[in-house]
N, C-alpha and C positions, 0 to 999 in steps of 0.2 A: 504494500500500500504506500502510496505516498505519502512522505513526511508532513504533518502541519504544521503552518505556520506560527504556531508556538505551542509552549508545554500544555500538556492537562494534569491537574490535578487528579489523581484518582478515585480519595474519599468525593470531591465536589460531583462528579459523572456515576458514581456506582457507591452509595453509601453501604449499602448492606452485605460486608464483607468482612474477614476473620483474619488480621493482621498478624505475620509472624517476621520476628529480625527486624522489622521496623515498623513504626505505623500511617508513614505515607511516600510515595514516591510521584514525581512527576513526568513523565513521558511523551513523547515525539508522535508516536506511532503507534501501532499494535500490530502484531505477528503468530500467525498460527502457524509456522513451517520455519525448525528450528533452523534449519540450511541457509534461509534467506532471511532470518530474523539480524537487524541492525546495529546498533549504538542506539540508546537511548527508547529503544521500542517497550510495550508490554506484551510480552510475551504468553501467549495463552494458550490453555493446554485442553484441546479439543479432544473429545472422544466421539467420533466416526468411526462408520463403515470402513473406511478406508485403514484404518489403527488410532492409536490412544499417542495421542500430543504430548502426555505425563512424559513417555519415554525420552523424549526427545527435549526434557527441559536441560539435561548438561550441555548439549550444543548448542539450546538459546542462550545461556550463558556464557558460554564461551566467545560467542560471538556479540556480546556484549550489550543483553538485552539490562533494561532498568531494572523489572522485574516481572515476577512469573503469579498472573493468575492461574489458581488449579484449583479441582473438585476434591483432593486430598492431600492429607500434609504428607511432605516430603522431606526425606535427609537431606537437607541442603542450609550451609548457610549463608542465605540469599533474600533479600527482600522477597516473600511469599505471602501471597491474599488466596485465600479460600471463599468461594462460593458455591452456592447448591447446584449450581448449573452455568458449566461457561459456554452452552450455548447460546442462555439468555444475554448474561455478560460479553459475550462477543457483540450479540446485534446491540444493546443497546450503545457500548463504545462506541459501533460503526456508526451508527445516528450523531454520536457526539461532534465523532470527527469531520462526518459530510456533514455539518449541521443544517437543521432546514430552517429556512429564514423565511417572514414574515410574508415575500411573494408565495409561498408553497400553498397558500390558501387560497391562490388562481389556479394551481395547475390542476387540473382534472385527472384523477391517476381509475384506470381501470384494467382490470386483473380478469385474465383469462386463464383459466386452468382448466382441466378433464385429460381423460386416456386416450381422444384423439380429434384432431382438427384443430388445437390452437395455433399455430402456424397459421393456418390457413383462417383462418377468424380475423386474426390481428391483423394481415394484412390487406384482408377485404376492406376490418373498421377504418383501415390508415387509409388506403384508397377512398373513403368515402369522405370522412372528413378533409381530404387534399382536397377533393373535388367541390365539398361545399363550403370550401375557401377558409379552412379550419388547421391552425400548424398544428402539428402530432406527432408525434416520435415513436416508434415500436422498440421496446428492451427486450432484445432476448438474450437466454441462457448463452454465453460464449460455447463454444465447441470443447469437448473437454477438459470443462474446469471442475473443479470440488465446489459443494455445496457454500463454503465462505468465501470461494473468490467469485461467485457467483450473485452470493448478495452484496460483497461490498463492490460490486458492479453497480448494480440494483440501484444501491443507496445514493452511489455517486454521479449515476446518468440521473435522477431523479433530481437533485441536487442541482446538475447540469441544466436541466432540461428547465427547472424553474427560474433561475438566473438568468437563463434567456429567452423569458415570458412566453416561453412554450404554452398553448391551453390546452393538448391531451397530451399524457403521458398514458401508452398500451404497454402493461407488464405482465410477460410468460412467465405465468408458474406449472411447475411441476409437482406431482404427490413425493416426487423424492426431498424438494428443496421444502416443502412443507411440512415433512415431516421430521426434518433437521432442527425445528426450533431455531434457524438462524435466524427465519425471515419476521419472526416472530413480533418486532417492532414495526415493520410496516402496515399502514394503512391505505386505504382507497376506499373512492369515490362509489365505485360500480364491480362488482363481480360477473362473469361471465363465467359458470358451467358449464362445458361445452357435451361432456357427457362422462359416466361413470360406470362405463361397461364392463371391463376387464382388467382383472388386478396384473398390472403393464410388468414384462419382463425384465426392465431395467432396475425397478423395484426390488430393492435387497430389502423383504421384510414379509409379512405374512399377510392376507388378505384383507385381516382386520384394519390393520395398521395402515393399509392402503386406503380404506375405507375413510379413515377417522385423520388420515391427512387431508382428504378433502374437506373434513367438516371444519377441520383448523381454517380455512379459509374461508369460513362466514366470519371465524372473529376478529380476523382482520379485516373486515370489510366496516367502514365509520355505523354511527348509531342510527344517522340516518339516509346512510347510501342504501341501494337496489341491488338485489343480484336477478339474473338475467339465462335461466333454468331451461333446459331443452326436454321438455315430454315427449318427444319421440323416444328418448331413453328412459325405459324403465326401474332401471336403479335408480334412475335421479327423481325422478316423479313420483317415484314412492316411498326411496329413501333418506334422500336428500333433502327435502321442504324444510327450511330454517322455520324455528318459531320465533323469530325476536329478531328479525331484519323483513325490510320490507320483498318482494320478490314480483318478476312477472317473467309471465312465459310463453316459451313459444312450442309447434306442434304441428301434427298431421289433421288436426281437425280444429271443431271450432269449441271446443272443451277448453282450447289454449287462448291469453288474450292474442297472440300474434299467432295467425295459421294458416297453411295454404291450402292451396286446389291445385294439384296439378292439372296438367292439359294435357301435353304433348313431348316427346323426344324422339331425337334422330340423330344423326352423325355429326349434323350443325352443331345442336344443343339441344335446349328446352326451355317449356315455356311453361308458366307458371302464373296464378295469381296472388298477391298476399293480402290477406285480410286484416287490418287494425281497428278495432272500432267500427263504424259504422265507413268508414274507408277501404278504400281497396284498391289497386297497383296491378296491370299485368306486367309481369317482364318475363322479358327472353335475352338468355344466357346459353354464350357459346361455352360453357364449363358443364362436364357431364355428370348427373350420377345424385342422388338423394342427397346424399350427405354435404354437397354444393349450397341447398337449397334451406336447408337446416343452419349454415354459418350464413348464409344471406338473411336468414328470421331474425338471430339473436344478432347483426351486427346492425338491422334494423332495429331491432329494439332499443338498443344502446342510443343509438341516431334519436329515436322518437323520444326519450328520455331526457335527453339535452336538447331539445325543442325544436328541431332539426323535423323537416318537411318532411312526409310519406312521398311524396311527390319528388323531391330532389333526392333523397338515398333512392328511389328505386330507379331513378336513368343516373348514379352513381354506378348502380349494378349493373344496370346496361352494359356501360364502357367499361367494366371489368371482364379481360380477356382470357387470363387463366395463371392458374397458381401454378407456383412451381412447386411441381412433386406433388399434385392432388390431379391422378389422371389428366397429367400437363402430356399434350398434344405434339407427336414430332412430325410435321409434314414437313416435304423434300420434294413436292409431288409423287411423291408414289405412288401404285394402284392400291392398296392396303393401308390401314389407319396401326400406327404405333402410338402408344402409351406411355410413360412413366407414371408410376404411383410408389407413394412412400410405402403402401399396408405390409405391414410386417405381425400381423397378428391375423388367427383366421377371422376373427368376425371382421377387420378391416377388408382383409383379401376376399371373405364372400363379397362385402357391398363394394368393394371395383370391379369383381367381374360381373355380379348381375346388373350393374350401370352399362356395359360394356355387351352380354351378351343380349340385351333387347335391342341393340342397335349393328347388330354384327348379321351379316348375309352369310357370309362363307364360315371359313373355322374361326373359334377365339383361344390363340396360342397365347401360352403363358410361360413365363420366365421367371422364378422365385428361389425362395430359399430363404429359410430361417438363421437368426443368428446365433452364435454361441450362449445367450442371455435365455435363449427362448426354451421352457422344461421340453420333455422328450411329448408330453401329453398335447400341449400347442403345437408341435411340429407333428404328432401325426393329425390334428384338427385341419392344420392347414392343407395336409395329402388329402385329406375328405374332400373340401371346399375345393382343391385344383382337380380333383377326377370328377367329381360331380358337374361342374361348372363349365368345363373346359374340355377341348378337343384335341387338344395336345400341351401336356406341360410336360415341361422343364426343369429340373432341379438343377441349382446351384447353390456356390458357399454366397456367404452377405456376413460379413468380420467374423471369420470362426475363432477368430483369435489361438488360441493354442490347442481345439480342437479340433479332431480331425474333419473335413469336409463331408467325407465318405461316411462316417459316423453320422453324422450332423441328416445326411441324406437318407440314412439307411431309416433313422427314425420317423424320417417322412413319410418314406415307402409303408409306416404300419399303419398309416391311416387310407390306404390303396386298400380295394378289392381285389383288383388286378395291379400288383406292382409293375408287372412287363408292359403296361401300358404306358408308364412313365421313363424319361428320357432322364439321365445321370453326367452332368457335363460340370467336374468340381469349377473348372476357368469359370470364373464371369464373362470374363470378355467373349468365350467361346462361345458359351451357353446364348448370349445378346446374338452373336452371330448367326450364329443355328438357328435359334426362332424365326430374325428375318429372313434370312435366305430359303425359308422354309416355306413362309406367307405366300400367297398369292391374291390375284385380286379379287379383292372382295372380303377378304380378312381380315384380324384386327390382332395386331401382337399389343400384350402386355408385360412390360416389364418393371415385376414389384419388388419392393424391399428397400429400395435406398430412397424413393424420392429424389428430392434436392439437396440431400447429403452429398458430398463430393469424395467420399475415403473410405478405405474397404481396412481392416484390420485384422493381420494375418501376425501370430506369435505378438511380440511386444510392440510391432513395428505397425505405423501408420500409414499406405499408403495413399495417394489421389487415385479416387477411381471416381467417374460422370457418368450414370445410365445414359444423361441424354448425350452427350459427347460420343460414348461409344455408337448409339443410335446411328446418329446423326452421320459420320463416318461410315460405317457398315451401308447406309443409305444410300449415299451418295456414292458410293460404288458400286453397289448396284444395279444403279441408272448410269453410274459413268462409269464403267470397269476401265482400268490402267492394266495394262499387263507388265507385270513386272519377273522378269526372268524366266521368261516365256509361259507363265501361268496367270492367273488372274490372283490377287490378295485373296478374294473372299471366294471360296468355292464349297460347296455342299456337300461335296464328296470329302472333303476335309474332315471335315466333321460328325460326319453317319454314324461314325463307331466309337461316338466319345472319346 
């Protein structure tokens, strides 16, 4: 973190603490990671998922921390504070040091959380408010960070964001960062549930606990902000209903205050109307697939609550062409329609391929693969949903990390009737390749698992890997083969035999 511009006091920021070796110190900074802990920081000693920070208080010291908050006393002698919880103690330091200043009570801060589509919500909500001449900023989770460099992220773009009279602040949360107790200081305006379907594989923790991370996030929602509830999902409409925050919602009928009518879909898109009140909206949208049409409700509800036109968010939606990594669209003109989608869980991967196969003439080829994150039980869930669904899938790896691929596959194959009917290609790249060159016209390949993720993670190592880049590549050869060394790059026969 970076240094403040002058000391804190400790007792002044965090009274209720258990003074040993001394009974106050003043500090620069704060530090959870003893490696990169500074001169003059407070050093605190986190227990995560990841390990217990106690261990690593000699090399905060060494490296020349002021002193060590911890949850236990320690042989050391060293300025040490004891408290019940340095998760609490971590966020509220973070608030000390980004402190929010008296603009913080223009910025509009609202919080999208659920097991799938925030991405895709936050940047429909930013697009709309861009359009209806509204500045906004989206905070997401950095790519690979820990639960505390993730909030003093958080804290510090918010910080940011109000100093230069931003009016929305869209902040992604996660049931993992929620249930860290870091974030635990933060408030907002507006909660957005996007849904609460499946206890998500990234989740180190047990079902309940995935559960009861989302509830943590009505009590950070202010006394009297909205949250913004999707009854098309059944957990959340029937387990989720806060009693002591206000709520509205949206749905498949008119049970819900915001719900649509479907009409119509094709290969273009769909068309749809929304219903608010005694108002009503049709639009048509070139983005495919239910779950589209569900971040378009609740990112109108948000709109309708900030007093914001039914009329101007719905030719917002108009001009929204497509998310990246939500059945984003790769044409090249080719005769066949290709896919990216992020779903990496089966209920995600059933609703893109039935968006997919009502609009599909010829075959709908599929391209997946679970991660190393994902139990043996969701990986054969998701072998169901690709044999049921689909007319030819594909297995591949998607980050096995230090598991084997073929492993990872084998477990797929026990959700098959027929395993012989699925195809075994560990490469990524291969597998992309195989499905298109397989396509014909009238087709429709889908390739699931990474979204707009950009990195595939193989043993310890990171690398860049783009579904749509590969796509796009593999496409446009194609249509324009180079022969290089007297064969073509991309050939079919390559490939038949895994």
């Amino acid at each position: 973190m970076d240094p403040a511009s002058h000391p804190f006091k400790l007792s002044q920021h965090l009274p209720n603490f258990r003074p040993f070796n001394t009974s106050e110190i003043e500090f620069v900074c704060i530090s959870t990671d003893g490696s990169t802990c500074s001169p003059g920081d407070l050093f605190i000693a986190l227990v995560t998922a990841d390990g217990d920070g106690h261990n690593d208080v000699q090399l905060a010291i060494e490296n020349g921390a002021a002193g060590i908050l911890a949850e236990r006393l320690l042989p050391i002698q060293y300025p040490l504070f004891l408290v019940e919880d340095t998760r609490t103690a971590f966020s509220e330091l973070s608030q000390v040091i980004y402190a929010q200043t008296e603009t913080d009570t223009e910025l509009i801060t609202i919080a999208i959380t659920g097991s799938t589509a925030v991405a895709a919500t936050s940047r429909l909500l930013a697009h709309m408010f861009e359009t209806s001449d509204c500045s906004c900023q989206v905070i997401s989770t950095p790519e690979n960070s820990t639960p505390q460099e993730a909030f003093m992220y958080q804290a510090k773009s918010l910080q940011e964001l109000s100093a230069a009279s931003i009016q929305y602040a869209i902040v992604e949360l996660s049931a993992e960062h929620l249930a860290t107790r870091l974030f635990d200081t933060l408030s907002f305006d507006f909660l957005v549930v996007t849904s609460v379907e499946n206890h998500s594989p990234e989740f180190d923790g047990t079902t309940q606990a995935y559960n009861n991370s989302y509830q943590r996030a009505f009590e950070r929602l202010h006394q009297q902000g909205v949250a913004v509830l999707n009854f098309a999902d059944p957990v959340t409409r029937f387990e989720f209903v806060p009693d002591n925050r206000a709520f509205l919602t949206i749905g498949p009928n008119d049970e819900s205050d915001i719900w649509v009518q479907h009409l119509e879909h094709g290969r273009l898109g769909q068309s749809f109307i929304v219903h608010a009140g005694a108002d009503s909206q049709e639009i048509f949208s070139p983005i495919l697939g239910h779950q589209h049409v569900f971040n378009c409700l609740m990112s109108i509800a948000v709109g309708l609550l900030l007093h914001l036109p039914l009329r101007r968010l719905c030719e917002s939606i108009r001009s929204y062409k497509s998310t990246p990594g939500q059945l984003q669209r790769v044409d090249r003109g080719q005769a066949f329609d290709v896919y990216i989608d992020r779903a990496n869980t089966a209920k995600d991967l059933n609703r893109a391929v039935l968006a997919l196969r009502q609009i599909t003439e010829g075959k709908l080829i599929l391209v997946y693969g679970p991660s190393s994150e994902h139990s043996k039980i969701e990986r054969a869930e998701m072998g169901r949903v690709a044999e049921r669904f689909t007319d030819v899938s594909i297995i591949t790896e998607n980050n096995a990390a230090y598991e084997n691929p073929l492993e990872i596959a084998h477990d797929v194959l026990d959700g098959y009737l027929r395993s012989a009917d699925a195809y075994i290609i560990p490469g990524r790249e291969r597998a992309i390749v195989f499905g298109l060159t397989t396509a014909e016209s009238g087709d429709t390949v889908l390739i699931a698992g990474k979204g707009d993720n950009t990195f595939d993670i193989l043993g310890n190592e990171t690398f860049y890997f783009d579904d749509t880049e590969i796509a796009a590549i593999c496409i446009e050869e194609i249509l324009n083969p180079v022969a290089k060394y007297g064969r073509d790059l991309f050939r079919f026969e390559d490939y038949a035999d895994g």
